[in-house]
C-alpha positions as CSV (number, residue, x, y, z in Angstrom):
1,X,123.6,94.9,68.5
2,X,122.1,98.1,69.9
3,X,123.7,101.2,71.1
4,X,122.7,100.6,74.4
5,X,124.3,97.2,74.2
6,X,127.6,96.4,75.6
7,X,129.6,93.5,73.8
8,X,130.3,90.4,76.2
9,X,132.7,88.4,75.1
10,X,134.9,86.9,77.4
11,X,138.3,89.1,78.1
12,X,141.1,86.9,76.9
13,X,143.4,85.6,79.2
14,X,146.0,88.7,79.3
15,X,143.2,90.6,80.9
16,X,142.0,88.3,83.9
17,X,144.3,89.7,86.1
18,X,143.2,93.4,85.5
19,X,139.9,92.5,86.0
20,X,140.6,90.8,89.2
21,X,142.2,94.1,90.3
22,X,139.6,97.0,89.0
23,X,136.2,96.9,87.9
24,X,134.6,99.8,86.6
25,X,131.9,101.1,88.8
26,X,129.7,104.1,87.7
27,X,130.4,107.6,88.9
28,X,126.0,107.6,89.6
29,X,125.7,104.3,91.5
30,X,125.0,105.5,94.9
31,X,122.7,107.7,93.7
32,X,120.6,106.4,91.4
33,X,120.7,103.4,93.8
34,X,119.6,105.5,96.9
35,X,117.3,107.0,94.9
36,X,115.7,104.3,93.7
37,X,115.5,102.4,97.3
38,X,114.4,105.2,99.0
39,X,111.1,105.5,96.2
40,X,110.5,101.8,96.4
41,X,110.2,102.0,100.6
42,X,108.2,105.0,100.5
43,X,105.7,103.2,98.3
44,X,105.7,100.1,99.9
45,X,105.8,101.5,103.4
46,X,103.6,104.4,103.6
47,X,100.5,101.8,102.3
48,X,101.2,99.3,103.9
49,X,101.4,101.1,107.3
50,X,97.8,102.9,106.4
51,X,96.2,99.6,105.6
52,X,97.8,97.7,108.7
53,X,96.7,100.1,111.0
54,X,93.3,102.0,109.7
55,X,92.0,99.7,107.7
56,X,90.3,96.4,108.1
57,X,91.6,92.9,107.9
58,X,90.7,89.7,106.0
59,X,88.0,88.4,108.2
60,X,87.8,84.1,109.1
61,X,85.5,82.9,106.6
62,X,83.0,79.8,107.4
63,X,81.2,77.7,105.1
64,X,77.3,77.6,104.8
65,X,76.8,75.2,108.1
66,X,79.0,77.5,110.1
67,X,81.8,74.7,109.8
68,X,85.4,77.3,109.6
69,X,87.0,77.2,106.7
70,X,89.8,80.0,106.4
71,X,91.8,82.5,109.1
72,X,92.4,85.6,108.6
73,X,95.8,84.7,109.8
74,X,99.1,82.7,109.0
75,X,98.7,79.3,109.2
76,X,102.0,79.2,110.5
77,X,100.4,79.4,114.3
78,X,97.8,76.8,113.5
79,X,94.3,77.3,114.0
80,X,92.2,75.9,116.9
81,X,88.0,76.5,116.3
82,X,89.1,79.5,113.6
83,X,91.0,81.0,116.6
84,X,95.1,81.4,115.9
85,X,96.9,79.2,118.1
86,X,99.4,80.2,121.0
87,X,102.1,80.6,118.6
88,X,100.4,84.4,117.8
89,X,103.0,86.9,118.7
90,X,101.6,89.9,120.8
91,X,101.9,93.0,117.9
92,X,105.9,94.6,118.4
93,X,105.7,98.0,120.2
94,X,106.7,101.5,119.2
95,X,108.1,102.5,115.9
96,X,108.3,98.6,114.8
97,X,104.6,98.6,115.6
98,X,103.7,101.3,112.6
99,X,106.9,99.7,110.7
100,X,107.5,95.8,111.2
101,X,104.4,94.4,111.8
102,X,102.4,95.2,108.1
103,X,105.5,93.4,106.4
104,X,105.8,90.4,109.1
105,X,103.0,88.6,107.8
106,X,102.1,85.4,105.8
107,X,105.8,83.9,105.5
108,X,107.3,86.2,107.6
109,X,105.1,84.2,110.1
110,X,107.0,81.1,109.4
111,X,110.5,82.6,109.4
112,X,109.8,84.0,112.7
113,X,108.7,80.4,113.8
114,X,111.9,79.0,112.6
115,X,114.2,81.8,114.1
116,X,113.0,81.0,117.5
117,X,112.2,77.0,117.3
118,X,114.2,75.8,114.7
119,X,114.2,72.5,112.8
120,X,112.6,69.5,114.5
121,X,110.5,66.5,114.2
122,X,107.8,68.1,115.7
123,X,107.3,71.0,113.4
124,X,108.4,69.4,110.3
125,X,107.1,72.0,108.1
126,X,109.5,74.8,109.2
127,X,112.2,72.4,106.8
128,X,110.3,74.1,104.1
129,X,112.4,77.1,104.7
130,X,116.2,77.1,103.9
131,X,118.4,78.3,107.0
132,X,120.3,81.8,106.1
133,X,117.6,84.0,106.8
134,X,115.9,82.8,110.0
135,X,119.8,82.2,110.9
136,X,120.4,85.9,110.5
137,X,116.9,87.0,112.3
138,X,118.1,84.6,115.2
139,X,121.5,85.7,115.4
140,X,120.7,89.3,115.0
141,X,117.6,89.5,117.9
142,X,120.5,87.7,120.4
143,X,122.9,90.7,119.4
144,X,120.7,93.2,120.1
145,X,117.3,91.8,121.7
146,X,115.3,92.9,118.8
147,X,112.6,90.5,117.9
148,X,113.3,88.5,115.2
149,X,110.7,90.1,112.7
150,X,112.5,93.5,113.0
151,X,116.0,92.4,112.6
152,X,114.5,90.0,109.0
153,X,112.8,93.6,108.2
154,X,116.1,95.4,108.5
155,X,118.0,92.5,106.7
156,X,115.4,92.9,103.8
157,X,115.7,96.3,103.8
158,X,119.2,96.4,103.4
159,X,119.9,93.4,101.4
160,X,117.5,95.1,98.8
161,X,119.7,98.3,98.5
162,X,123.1,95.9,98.1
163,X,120.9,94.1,95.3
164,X,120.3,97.1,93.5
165,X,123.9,97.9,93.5
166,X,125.1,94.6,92.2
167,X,122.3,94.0,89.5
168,X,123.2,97.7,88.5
169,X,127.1,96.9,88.4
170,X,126.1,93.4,86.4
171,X,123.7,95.1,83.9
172,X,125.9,98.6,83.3
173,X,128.9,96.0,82.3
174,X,127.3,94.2,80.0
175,X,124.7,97.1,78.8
176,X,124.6,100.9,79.0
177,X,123.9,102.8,81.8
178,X,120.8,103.8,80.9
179,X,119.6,100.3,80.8
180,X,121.0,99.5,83.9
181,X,118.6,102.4,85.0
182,X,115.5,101.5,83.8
183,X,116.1,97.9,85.0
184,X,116.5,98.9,88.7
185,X,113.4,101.2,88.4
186,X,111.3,98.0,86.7
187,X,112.8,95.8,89.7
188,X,111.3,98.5,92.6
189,X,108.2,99.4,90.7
190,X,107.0,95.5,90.0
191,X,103.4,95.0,91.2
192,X,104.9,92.6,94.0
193,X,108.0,94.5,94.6
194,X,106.8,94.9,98.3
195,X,108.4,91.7,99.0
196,X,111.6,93.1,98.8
197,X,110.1,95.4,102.0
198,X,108.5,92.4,103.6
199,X,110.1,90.1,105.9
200,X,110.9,87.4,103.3
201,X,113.7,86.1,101.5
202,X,113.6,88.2,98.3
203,X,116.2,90.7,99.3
204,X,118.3,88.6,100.6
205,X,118.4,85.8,97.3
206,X,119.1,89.0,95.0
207,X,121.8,90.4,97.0
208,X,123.3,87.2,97.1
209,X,122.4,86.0,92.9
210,X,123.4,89.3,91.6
211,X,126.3,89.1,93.8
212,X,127.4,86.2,92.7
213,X,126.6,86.6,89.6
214,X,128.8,89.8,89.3
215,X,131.9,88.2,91.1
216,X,131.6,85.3,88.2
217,X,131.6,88.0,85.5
218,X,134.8,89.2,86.8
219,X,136.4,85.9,87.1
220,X,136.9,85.9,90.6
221,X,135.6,82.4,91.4
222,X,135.9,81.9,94.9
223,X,134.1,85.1,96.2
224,X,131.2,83.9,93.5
225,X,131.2,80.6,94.3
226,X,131.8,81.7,98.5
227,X,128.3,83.8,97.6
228,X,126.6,81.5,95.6
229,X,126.8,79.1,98.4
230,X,125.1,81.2,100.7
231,X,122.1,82.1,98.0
232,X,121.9,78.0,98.2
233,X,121.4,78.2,101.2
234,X,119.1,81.1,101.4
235,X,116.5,79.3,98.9
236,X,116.6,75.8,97.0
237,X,116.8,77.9,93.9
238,X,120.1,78.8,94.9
239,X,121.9,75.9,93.3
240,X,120.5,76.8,90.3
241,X,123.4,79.4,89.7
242,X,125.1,76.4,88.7
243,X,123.6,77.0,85.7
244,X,124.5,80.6,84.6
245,X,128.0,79.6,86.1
246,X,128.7,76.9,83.9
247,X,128.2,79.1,81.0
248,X,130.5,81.8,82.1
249,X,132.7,79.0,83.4
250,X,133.0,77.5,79.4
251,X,133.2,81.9,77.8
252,X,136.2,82.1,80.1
253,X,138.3,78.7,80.5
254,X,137.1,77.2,77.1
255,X,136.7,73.3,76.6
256,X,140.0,72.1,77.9
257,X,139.9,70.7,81.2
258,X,143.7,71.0,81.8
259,X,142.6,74.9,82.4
260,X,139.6,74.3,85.0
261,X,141.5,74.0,87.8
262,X,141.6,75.4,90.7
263,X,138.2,78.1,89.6
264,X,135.8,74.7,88.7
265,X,135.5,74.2,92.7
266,X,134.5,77.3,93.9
267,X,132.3,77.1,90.6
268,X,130.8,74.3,91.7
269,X,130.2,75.3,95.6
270,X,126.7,76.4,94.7
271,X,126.3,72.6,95.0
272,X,127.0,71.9,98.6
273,X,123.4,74.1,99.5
274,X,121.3,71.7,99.9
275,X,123.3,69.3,100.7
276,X,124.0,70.8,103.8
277,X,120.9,72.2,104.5
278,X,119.9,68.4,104.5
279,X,122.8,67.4,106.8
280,X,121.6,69.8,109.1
281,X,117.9,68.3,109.3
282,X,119.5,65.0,109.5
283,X,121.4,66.7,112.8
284,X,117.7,67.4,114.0
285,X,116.0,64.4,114.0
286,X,114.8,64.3,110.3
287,X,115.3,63.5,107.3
288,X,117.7,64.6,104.6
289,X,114.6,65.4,101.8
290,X,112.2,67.1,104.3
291,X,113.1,70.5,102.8
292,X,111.1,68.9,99.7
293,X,109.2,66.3,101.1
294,X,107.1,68.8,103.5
295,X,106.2,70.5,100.4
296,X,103.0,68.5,100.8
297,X,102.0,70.6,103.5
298,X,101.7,74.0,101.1
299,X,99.1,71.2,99.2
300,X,102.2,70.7,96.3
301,X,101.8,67.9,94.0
302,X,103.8,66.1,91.1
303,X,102.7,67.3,87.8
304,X,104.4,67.8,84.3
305,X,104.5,72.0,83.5
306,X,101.4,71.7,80.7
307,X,99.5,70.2,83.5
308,X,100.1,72.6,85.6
309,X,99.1,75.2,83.5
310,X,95.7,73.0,82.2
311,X,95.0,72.6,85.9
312,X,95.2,77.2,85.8
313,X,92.6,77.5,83.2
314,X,90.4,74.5,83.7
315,X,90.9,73.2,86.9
316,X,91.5,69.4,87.6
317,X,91.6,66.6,90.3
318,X,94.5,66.4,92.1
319,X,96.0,63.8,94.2
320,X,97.6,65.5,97.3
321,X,98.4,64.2,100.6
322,X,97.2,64.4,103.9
323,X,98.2,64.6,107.3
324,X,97.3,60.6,107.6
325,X,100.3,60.5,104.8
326,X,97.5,59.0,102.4
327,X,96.7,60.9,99.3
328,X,93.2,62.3,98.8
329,X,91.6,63.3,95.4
330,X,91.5,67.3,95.3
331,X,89.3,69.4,93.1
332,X,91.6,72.3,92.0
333,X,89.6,75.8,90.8
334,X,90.6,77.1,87.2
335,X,91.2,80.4,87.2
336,X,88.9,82.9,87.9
337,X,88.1,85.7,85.8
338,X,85.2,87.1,87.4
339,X,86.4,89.4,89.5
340,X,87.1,92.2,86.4
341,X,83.7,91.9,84.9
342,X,82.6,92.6,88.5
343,X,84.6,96.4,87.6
344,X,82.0,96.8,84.7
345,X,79.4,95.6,86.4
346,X,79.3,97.4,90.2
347,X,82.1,100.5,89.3
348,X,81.1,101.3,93.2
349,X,83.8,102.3,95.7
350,X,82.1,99.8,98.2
351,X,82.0,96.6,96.0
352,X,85.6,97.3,95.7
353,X,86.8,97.6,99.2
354,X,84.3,94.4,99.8
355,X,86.0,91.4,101.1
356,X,83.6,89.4,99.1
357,X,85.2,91.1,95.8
358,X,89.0,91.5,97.3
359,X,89.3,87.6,98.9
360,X,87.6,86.8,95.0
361,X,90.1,88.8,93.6
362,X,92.7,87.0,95.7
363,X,91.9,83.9,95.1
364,X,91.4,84.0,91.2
365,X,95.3,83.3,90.4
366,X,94.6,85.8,87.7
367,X,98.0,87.7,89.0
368,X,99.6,84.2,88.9
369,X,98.7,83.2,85.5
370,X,99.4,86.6,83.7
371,X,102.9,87.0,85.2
372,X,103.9,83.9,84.6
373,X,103.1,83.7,81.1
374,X,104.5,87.3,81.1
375,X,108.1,86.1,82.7
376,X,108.0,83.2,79.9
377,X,107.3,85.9,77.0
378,X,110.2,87.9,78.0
379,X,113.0,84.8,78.5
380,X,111.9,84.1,74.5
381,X,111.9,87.5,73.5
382,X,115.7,87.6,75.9
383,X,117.3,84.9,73.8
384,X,118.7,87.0,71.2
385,X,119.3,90.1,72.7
386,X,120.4,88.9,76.4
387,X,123.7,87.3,77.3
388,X,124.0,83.9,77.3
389,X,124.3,83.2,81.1
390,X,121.4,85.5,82.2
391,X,119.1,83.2,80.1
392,X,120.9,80.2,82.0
393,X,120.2,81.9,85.3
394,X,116.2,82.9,84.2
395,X,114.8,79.7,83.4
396,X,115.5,76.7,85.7
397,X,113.4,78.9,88.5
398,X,110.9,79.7,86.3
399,X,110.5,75.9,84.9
400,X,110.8,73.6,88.1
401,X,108.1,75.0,90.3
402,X,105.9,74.2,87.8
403,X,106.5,70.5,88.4
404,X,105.1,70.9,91.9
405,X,102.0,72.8,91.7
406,X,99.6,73.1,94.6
407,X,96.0,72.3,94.4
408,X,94.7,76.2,96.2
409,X,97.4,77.7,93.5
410,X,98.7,75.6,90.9
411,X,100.9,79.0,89.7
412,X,101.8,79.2,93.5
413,X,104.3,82.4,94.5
414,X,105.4,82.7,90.9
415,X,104.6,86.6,91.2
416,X,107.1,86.2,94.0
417,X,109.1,83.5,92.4
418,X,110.4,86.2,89.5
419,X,111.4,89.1,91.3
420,X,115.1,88.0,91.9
421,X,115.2,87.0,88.4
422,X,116.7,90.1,87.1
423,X,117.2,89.3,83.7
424,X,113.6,89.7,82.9
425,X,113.8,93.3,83.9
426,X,116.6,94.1,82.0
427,X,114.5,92.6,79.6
428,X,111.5,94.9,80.0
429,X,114.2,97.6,80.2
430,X,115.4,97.0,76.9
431,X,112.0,96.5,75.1
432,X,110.8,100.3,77.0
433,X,113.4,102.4,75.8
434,X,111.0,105.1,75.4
435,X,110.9,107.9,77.7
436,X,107.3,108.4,77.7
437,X,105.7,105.3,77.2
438,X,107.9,104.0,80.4
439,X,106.9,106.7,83.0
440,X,103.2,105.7,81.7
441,X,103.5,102.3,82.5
442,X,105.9,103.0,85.4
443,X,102.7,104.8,86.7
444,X,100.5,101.9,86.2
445,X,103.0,99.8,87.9
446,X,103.4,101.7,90.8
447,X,99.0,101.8,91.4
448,X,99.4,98.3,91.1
449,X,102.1,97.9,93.5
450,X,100.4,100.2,96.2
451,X,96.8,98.1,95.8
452,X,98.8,94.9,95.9
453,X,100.6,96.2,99.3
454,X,97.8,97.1,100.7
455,X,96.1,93.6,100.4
456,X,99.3,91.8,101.6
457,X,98.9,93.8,105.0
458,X,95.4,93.2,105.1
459,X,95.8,88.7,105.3
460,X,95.0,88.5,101.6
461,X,96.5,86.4,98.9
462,X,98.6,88.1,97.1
463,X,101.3,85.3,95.8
């Protein structure tokens, strides 16, 4: 056990109620939190803002007959003749016009949708998306009159800081605070941190994990399990703290069962997500799967994980279905390296700001592929030197998307997929102690972050 590394076994019985009543909380949190927040908007924001507004977005692309292929737009509105449909919001005015709008795009599209319409039969893919969010967007624009992207930009903004805070109260308990440190800086810094900025669900799933998460550690049971009933509600990943649960569960109450009761229900509450989000499609006309079943839409299909990854590097046919609700053989691209030999090979400032060579790099599911294999290198490296339940929380998100892979991405949001996961970063944490060699690659980070921001605002891929 390092010196950085706090011992986490369970406090015995004589000390649960102590820890009910006082936790420690760090002289610094506030601000290193602020600080941290404040750098991770600035960097998301400020490029973001420039490329939105001066620069030029992903144009509709067409095949060689001239037959449309791709908008340079959410398909969220639809597309009629490579035009987007009425659904197109008219761009926000004033300060939300410089602010909201760059971070508003791709799913934020499809949040707005289901903020304003709902769930029904007639847009079944909004069931795609869990409720909390949208809720919050809808709720919060008939408070104030806001439209719903700027109140899901201010939730995301401010569920982000109260993330940080709880994933650097979780980590400085059961590490030092210098880990806990470095961990929030690797969280804000990520190449796809902006998604915490963006008007998605990121934020929001943190606040609530971490949360959760923390409350657990503690042993006070019903405000986890109160929390981890919302994040299962947030995203289907939510009722995966079930997992991480269980283990702290079993470190606190032991194996007798006699001494479950009454903390094994609000441990179990993560549960009830999805089985309420399904009542609530049922209460709209459809049915009680369509949060998975519409999956079909984002071009998902049923594959085992080594498939997944063999249809990354080689490419395959795939068996996806269509809007007749038949299945139709798909021809799935491997991965696509070219893009980087293209650096060696035209090192010109115009073949790089090129949509040929940006939509290529977009496309190649390079990002995908490298940070999933990355995410899987650090849960191996993590099972010695992490606690038990952080593993328990990392790996059912990481493993069950690869079971439904989609035939444009197989590795689908995975760059996305990781960020709440904040084990991994305590891992990278851990494994950078090193003053110098961490502000070096802190620096790379950061370019990567500000490149992969500005292509989010501009329509392309990002994850």
């Amino acid at each position: 056990m390092s010196s950085e590394t706090v011992r986490i076994d369970s406090p015995p019985p004589s000390a649960a109620t102590r820890s009910h009543r006082s936790a420690h909380v760090p002289a610094d949190t506030w601000r290193v939190v602020g600080l941290v927040w404040l750098v991770h908007w600035l960097l998301t924001q400020i490029p973001a803002t420039l490329a939105y507004h001066f620069g030029t977005s992903r144009p509709a692309t067409y095949d060689a007959t001239g037959r449309f292929i791709d908008a340079g737009a959410s398909w969220a509105y639809g597309v009629v003749d490579g035009l987007p449909s009425q659904w197109v919001p008219e761009p926000l005015t004033g300060i939300a016009h410089w602010v909201v709008d760059p971070f508003s795009l791709w799913d934020g599209s499809w949040y707005r949708l289901v903020s304003i319409y709902g769930y029904n039969p007639g847009m079944k893919a909004n069931a795609a998306f869990f409720p909390a969010y949208p809720w919050l967007m809808k709720w919060g624009h008939q408070l104030t009159g806001w439209s719903p992207q700027s109140i899901g930009y201010i939730i995301s903004n401010v569920a982000f800081f109260g993330a940080l805070v709880f994933v650097y109260l979780i980590v400085s308990m059961d590490f030092s605070a210098g880990v806990a440190k470095r961990t929030l800086w690797a969280v804000a810094l990520f190449p796809t941190a902006f998604f915490f900025t963006a008007v998605y669900t990121e934020s929001l799933f943190l606040l609530f994990a971490a949360g959760a998460l923390y409350m657990a550690r503690r042993r006070m049971w019903w405000a986890a399990g109160a929390i981890g009933l919302l994040a299962a509600l947030t995203r289907s990943a939510g009722v995966m703290l079930l997992a991480p649960f269980a283990v702290l569960f079993i470190q606190q109450h032991g194996w007798d069962i006699r001494r479950w009761f009454p903390n094994a229900i609000p441990a179990a509450l993560p549960a009830l997500g999805p089985i309420i989000y399904g009542w609530i499609l049922t209460r709209h006309d459809m049915k009680f799967t369509d949060w998975i079943a519409q999956q079909w839409q984002w071009n998902r299909f049923s594959a085992m994980p080594w498939r997944t990854f063999d249809c990354t590097l080689n490419g395959c046919v795939a068996q996806v279905r269509s809007f007749t609700s038949e299945t139709h053989p798909f021809e799935v691209r491997p991965i696509d390296w070219g893009w980087m030999g293209d650096i060696l090979r035209h090192p010109t400032w115009s073949h790089f700001t090129s949509f040929e060579w940006r939509d290529r790099m977009a496309r190649g599911d390079v990002l995908e592929f490298i940070i999933t294999i990355l995410a899987f290198v650090l849960v191996v490296v993590g099972l010695r030197r992490l606690p038990l339940y952080y593993t328990a929380f990392t790996v059912p998100p990481l493993i069950v998307p690869l079971f439904s892979p989609s035939s444009v991405h197989p590795l689908m949001s995975m760059p996305r997929f990781v960020l709440p996961l904040f084990p991994l970063f305590v891992m990278i944490a851990l494994l950078i102690p090193n003053r110098r060699v961490g502000l070096v690659l802190a620096g790379i980070s950061t370019v990567l972050l500000i490149l992969l921001t500005m292509q989010f605002a501009q329509w392309y891929w990002v994850a």
